[in-house]
Structure formats: structure tokens, C-alpha cells
Backbone as XML, in Angstrom:
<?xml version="1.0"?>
<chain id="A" units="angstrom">
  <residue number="1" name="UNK">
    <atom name="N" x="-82.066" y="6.210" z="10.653"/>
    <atom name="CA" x="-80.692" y="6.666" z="10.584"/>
    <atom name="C" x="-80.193" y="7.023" z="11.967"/>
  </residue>
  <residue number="2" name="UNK">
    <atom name="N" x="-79.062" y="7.267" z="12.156"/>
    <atom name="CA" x="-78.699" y="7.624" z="13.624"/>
    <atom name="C" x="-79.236" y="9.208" z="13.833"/>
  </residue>
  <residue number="3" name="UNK">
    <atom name="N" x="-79.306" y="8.703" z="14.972"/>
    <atom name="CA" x="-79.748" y="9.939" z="15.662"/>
    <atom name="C" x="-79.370" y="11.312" z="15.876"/>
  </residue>
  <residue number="4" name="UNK">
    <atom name="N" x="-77.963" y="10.808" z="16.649"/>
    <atom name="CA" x="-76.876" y="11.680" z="16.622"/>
    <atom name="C" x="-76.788" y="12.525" z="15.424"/>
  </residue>
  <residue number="5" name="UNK">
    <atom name="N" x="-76.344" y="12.425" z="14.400"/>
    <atom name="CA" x="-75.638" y="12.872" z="13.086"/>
    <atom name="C" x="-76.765" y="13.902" z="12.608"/>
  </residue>
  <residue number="6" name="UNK">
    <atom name="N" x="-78.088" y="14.739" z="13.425"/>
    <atom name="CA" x="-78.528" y="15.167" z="12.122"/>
    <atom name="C" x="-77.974" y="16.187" z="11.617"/>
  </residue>
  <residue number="7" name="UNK">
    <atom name="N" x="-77.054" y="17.209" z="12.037"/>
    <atom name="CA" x="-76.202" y="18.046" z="11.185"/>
    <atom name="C" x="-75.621" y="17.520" z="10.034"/>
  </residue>
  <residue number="8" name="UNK">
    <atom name="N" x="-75.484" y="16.542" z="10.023"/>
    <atom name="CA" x="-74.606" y="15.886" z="8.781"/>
    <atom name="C" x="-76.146" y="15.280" z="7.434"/>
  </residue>
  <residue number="9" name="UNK">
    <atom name="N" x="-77.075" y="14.901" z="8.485"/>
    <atom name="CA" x="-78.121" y="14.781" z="7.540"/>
    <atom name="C" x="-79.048" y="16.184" z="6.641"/>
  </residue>
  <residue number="10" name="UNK">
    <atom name="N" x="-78.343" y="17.351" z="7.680"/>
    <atom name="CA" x="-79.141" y="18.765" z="7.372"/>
    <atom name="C" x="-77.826" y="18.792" z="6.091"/>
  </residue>
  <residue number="11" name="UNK">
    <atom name="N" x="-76.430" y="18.764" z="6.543"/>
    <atom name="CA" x="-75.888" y="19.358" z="5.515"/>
    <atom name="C" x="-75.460" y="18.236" z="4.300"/>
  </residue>
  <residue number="12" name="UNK">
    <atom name="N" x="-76.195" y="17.002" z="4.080"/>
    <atom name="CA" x="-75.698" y="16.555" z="2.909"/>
    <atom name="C" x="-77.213" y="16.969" z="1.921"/>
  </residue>
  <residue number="13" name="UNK">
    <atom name="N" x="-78.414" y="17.569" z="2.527"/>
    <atom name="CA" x="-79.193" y="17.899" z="1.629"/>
    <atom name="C" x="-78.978" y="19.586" z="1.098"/>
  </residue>
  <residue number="14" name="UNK">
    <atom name="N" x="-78.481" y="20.041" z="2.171"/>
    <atom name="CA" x="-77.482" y="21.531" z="1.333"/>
    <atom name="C" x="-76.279" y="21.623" z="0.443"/>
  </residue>
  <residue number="15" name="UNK">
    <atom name="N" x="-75.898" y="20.042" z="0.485"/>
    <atom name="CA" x="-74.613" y="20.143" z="-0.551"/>
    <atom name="C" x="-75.567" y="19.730" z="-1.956"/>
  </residue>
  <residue number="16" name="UNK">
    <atom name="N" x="-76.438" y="19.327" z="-1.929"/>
    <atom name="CA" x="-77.549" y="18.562" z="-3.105"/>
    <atom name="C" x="-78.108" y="19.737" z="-3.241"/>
  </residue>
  <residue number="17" name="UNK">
    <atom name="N" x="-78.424" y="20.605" z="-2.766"/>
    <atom name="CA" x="-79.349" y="21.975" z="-3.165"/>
    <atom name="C" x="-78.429" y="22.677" z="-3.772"/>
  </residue>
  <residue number="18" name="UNK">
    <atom name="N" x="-77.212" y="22.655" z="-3.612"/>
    <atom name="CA" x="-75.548" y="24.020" z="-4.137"/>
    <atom name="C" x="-75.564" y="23.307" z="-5.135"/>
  </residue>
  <residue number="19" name="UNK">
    <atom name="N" x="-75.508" y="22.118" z="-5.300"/>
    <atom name="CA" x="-75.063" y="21.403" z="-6.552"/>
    <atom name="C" x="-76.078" y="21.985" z="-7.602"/>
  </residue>
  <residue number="20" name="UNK">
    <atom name="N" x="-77.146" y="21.533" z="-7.070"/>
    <atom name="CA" x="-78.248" y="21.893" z="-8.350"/>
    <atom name="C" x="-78.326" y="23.334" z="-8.512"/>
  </residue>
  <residue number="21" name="UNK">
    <atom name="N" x="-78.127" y="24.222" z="-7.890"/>
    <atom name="CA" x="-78.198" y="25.637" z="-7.952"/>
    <atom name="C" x="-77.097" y="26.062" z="-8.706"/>
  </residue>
  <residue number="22" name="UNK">
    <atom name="N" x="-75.820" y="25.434" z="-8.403"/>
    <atom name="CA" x="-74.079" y="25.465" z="-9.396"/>
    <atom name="C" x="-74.817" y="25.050" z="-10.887"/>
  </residue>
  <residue number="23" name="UNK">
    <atom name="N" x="-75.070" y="24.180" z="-11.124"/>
    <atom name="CA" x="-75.410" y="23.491" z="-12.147"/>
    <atom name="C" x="-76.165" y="24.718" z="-13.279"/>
  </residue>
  <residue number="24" name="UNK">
    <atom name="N" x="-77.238" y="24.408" z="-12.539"/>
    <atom name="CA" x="-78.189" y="26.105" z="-13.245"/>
    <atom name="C" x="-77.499" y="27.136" z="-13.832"/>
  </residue>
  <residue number="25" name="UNK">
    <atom name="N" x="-76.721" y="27.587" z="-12.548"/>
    <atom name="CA" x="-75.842" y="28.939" z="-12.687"/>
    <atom name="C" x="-74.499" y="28.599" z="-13.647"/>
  </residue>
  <residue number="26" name="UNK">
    <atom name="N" x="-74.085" y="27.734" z="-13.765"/>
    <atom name="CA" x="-73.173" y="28.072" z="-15.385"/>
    <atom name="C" x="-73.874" y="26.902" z="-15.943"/>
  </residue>
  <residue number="27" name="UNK">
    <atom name="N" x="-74.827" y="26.733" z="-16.475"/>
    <atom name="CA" x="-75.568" y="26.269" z="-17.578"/>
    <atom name="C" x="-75.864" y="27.712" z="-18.535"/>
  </residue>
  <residue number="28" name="UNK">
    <atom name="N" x="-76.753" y="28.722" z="-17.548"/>
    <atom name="CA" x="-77.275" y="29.828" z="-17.735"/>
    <atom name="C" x="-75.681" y="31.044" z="-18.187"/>
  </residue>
  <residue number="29" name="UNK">
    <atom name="N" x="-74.895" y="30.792" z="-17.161"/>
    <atom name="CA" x="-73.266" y="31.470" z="-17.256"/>
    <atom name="C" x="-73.036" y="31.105" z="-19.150"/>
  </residue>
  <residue number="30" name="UNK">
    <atom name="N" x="-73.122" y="29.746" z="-18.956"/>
    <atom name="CA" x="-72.499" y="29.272" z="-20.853"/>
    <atom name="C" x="-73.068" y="29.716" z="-21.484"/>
  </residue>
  <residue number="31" name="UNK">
    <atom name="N" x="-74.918" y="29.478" z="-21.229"/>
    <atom name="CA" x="-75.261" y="30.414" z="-22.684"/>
    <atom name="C" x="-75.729" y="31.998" z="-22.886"/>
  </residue>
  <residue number="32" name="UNK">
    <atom name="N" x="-75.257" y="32.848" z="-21.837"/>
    <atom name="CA" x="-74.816" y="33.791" z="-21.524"/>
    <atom name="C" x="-73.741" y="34.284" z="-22.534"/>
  </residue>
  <residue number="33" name="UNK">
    <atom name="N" x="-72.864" y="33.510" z="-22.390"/>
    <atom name="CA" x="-71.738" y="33.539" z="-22.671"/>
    <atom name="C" x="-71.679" y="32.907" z="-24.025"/>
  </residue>
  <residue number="34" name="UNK">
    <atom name="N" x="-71.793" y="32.405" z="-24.787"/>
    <atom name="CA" x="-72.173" y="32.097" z="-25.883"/>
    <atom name="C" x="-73.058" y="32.578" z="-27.200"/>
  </residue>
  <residue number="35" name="UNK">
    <atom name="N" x="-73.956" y="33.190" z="-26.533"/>
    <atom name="CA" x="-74.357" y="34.085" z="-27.269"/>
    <atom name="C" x="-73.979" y="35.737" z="-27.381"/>
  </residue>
  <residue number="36" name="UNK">
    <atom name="N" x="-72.747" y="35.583" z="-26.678"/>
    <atom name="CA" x="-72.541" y="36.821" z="-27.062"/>
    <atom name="C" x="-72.811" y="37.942" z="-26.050"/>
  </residue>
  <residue number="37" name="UNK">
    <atom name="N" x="-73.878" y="37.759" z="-25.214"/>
    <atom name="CA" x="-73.692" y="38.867" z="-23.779"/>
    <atom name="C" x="-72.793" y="39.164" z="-23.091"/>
  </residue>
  <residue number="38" name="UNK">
    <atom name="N" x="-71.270" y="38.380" z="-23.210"/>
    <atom name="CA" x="-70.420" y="38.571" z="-22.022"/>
    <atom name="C" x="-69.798" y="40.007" z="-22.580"/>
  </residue>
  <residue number="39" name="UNK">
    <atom name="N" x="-69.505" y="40.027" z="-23.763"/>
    <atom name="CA" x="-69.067" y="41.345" z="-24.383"/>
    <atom name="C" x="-68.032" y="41.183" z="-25.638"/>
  </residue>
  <residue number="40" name="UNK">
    <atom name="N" x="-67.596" y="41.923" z="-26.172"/>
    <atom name="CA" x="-67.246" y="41.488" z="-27.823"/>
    <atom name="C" x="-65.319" y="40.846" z="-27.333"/>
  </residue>
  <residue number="41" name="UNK">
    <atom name="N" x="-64.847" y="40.688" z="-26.656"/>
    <atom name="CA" x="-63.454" y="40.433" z="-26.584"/>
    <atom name="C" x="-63.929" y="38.730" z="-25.309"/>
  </residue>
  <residue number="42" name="UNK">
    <atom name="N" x="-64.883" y="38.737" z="-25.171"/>
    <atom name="CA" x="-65.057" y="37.008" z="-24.625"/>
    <atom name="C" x="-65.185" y="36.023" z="-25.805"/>
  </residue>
  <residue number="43" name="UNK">
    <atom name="N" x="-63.967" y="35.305" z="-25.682"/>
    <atom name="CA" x="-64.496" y="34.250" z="-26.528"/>
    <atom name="C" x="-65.179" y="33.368" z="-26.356"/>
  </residue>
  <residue number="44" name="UNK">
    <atom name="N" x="-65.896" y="32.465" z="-27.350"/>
    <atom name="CA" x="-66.747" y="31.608" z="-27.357"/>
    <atom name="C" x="-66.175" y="30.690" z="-26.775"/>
  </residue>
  <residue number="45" name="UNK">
    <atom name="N" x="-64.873" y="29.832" z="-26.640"/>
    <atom name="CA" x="-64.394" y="28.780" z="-25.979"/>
    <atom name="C" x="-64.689" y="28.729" z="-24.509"/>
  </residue>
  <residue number="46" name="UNK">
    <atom name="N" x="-64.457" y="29.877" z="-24.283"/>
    <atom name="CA" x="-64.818" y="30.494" z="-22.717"/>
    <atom name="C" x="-66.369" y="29.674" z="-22.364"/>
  </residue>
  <residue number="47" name="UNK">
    <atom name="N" x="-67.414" y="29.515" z="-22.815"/>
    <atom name="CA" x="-68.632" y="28.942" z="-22.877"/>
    <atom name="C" x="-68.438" y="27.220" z="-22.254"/>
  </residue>
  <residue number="48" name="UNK">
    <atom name="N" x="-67.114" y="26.843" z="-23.457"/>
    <atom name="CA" x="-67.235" y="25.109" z="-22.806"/>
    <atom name="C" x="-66.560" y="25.289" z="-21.864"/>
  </residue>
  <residue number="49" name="UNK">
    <atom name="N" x="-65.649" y="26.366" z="-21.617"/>
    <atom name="CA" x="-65.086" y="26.311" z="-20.216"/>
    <atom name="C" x="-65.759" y="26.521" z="-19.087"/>
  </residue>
  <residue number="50" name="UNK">
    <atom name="N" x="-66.997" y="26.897" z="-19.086"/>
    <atom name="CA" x="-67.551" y="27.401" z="-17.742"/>
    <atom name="C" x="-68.476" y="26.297" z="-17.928"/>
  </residue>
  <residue number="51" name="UNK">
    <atom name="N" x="-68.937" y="25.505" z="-18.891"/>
    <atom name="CA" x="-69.925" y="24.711" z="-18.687"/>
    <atom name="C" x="-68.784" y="23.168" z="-18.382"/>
  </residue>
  <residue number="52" name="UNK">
    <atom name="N" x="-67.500" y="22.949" z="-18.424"/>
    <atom name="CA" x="-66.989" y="21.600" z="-17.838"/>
    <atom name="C" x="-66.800" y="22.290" z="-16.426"/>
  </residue>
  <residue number="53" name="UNK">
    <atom name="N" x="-66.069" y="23.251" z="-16.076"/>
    <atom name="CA" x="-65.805" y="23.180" z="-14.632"/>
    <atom name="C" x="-67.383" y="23.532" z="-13.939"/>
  </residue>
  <residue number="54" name="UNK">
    <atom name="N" x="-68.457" y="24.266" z="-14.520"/>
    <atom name="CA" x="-69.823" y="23.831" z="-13.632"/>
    <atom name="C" x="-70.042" y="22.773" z="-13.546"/>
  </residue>
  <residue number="55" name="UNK">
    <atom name="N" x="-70.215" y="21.219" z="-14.618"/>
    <atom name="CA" x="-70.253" y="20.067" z="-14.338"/>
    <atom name="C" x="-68.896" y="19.471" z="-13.184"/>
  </residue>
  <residue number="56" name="UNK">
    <atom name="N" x="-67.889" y="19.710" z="-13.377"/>
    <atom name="CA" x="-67.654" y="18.982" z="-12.351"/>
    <atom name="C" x="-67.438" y="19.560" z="-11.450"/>
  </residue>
  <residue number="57" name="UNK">
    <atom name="N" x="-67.753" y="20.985" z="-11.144"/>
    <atom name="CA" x="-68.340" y="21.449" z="-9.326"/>
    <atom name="C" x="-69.797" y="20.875" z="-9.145"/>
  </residue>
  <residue number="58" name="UNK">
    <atom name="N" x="-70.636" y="20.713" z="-9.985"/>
    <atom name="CA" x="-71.981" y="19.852" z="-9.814"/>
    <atom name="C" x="-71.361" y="18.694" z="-9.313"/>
  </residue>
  <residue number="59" name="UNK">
    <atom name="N" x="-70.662" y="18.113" z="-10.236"/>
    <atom name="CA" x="-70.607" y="16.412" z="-9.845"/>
    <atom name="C" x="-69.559" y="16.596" z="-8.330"/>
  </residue>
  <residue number="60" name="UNK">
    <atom name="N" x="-68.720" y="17.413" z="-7.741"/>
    <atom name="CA" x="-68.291" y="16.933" z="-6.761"/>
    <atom name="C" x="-68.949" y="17.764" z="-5.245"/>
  </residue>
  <residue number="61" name="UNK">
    <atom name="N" x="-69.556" y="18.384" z="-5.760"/>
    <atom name="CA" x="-71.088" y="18.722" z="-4.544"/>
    <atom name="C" x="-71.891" y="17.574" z="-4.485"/>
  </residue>
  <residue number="62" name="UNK">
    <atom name="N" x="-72.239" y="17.162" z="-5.201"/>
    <atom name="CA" x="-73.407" y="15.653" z="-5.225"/>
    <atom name="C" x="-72.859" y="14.398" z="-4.559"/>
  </residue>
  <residue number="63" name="UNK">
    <atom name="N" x="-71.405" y="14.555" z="-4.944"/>
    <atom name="CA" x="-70.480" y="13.104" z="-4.559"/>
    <atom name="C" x="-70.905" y="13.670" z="-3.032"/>
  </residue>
  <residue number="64" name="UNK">
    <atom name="N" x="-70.438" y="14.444" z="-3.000"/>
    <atom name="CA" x="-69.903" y="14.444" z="-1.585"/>
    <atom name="C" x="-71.333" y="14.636" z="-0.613"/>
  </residue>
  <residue number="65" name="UNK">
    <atom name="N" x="-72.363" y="15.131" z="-0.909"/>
    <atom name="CA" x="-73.877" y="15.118" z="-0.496"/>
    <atom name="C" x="-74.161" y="13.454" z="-0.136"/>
  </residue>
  <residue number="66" name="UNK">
    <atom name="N" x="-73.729" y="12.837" z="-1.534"/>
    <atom name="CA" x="-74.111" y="10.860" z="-1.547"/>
    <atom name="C" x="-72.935" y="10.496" z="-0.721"/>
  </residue>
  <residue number="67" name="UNK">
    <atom name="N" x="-71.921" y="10.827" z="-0.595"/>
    <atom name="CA" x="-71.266" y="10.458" z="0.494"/>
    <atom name="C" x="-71.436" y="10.754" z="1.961"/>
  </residue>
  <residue number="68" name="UNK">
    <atom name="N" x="-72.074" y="11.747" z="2.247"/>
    <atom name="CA" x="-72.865" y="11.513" z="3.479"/>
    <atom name="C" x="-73.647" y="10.587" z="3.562"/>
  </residue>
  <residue number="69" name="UNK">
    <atom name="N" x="-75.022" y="10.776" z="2.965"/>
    <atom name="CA" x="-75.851" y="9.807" z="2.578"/>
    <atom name="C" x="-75.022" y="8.171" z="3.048"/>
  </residue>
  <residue number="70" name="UNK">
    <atom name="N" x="-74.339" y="7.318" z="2.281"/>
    <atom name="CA" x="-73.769" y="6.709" z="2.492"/>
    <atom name="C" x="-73.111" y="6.275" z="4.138"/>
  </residue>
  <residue number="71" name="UNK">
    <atom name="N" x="-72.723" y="7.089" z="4.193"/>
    <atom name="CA" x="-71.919" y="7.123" z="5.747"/>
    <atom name="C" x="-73.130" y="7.202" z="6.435"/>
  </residue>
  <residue number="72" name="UNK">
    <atom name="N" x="-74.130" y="7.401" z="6.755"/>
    <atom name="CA" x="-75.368" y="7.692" z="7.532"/>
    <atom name="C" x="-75.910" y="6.542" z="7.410"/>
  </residue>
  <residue number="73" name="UNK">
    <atom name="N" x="-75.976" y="5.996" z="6.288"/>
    <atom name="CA" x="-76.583" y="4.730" z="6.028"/>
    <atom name="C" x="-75.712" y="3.448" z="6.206"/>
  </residue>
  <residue number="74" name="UNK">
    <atom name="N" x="-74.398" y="3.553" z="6.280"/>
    <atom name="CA" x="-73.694" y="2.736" z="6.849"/>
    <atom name="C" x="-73.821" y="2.566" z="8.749"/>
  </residue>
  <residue number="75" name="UNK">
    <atom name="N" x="-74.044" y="3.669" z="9.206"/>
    <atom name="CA" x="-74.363" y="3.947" z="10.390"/>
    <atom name="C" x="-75.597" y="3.523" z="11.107"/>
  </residue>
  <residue number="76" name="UNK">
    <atom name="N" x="-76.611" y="3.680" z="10.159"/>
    <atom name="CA" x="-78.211" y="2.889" z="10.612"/>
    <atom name="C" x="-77.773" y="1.656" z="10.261"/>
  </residue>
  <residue number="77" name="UNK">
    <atom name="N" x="-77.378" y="1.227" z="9.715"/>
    <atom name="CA" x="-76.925" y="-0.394" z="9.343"/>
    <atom name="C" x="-75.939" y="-0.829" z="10.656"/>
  </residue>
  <residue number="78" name="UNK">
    <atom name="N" x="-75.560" y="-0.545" z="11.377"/>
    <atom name="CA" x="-74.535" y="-1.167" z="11.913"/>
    <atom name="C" x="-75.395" y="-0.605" z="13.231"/>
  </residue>
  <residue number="79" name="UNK">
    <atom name="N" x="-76.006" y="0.037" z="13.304"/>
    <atom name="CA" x="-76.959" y="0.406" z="14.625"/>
    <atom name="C" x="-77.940" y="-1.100" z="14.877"/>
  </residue>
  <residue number="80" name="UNK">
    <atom name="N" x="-78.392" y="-1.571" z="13.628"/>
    <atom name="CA" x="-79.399" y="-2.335" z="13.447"/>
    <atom name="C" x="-78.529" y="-3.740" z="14.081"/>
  </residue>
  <residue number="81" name="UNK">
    <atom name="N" x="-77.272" y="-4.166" z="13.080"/>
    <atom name="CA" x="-76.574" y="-5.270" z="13.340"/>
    <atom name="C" x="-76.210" y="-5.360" z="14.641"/>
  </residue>
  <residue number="82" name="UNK">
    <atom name="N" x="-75.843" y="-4.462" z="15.288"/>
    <atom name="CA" x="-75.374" y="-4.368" z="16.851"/>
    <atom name="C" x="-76.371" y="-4.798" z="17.593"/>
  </residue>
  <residue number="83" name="UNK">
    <atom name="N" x="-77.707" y="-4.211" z="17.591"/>
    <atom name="CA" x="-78.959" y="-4.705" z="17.872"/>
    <atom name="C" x="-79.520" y="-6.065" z="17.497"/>
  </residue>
  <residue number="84" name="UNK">
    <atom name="N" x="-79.488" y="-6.321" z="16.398"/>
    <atom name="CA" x="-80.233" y="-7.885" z="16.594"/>
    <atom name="C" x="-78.538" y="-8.887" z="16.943"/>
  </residue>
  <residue number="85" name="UNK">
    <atom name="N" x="-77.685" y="-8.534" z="16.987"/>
    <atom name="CA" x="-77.037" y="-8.927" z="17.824"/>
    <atom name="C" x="-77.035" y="-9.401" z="19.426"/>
  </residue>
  <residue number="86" name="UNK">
    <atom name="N" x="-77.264" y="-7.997" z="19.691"/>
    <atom name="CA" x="-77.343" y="-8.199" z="21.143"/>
    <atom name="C" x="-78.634" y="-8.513" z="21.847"/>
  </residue>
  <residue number="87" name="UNK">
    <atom name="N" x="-79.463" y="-8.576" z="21.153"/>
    <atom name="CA" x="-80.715" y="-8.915" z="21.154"/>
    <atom name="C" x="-80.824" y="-10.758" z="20.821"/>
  </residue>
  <residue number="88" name="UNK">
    <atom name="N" x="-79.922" y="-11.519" z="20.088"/>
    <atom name="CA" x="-79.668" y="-13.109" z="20.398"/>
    <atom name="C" x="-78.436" y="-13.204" z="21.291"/>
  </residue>
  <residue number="89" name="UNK">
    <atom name="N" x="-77.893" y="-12.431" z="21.753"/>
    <atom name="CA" x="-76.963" y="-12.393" z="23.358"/>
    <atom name="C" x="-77.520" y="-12.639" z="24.343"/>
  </residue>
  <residue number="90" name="UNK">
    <atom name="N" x="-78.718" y="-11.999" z="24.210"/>
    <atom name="CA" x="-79.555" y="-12.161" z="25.533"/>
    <atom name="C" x="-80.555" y="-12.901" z="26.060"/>
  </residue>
  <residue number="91" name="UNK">
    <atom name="N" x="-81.208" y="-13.794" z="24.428"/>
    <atom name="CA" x="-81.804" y="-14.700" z="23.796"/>
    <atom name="C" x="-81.413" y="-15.813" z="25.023"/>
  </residue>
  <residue number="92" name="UNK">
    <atom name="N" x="-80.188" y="-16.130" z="24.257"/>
    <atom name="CA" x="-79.433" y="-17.297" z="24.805"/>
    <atom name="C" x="-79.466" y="-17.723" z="26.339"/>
  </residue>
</chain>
């Protein structure tokens, strides 16, 4: 991968660690909340509500983790092409 970028390689595996840690934490939040611990005036609907917006703060921590990923790997790819490029430039 490039060289340069490893901040971006440190932080797309911390957006993959929040995700999975978000995920946990209102999985655990819903059935918390579902059974009745939050306290007698929480309703139960409240439960699918914290478990869709934890899925999609999971899913847009991950996007955006694989979208580094991606961009990094678009980057070693075009490191490579530039290289055996210029490497039959000089061939010649």
C-alpha cells in the first residue's frame, strides 16, 4: 500500500473497531430496553428504534472504514501501474 497514507491506514481500522463497538452497544441498548430496564414510561418501540439507527451508524462507520480501504488500494494499484510502466520506458 502506499507509504505515505499510514494515518489513513491507522484510522480506517478505528472506524471498523467504533463500528463494531456501536453495534454491541445498542444491540445490548435494545435489549436493555426491551425488557423493561429502561423504566416503566419507556416504550417498547423505543427498542426498534435504537436497534435501526445502531445498524445504520454500524453500517456507515464500516462504509466509510471500506472506503478507505478502497482508496488505499486504489493507490497501491496505481503505484504498481506507474511502475511497470516506467519500468518498459526504460526497457525500450
Amino acid at each position: 500500500m502506499c507509504k505515505q497514507f499510514k494515518v489513513l491506514k491507522i484510522s480506517s481500522v478505528i472506524f471498523k473497531v467504533l463500528a463494531w463497538i456501536s453495534a454491541v452497544f445498542f444491540i445490548v441498548v435494545t435489549f436493555i430496553v426491551l425488557l423493561g430496564f429502561g423504566g416503566p414510561d419507556t416504550p417498547r418501540i423505543a427498542s426498534l428504534v435504537f436497534l435501526l439507527g445502531g445498524g445504520l451508524y454500524f453500517l456507515i462507520l464500516f462504509s466509510i472504514s471500506e472506503g478507505i480501504k478502497l482508496l488505499l488500494s486504489l493507490c497501491a494499484r496505481t503505484d504498481k501501474i506507474i511502475e511497470l510502466l516506467e519500468g518498459k520506458s526504460t526497457g525500450n
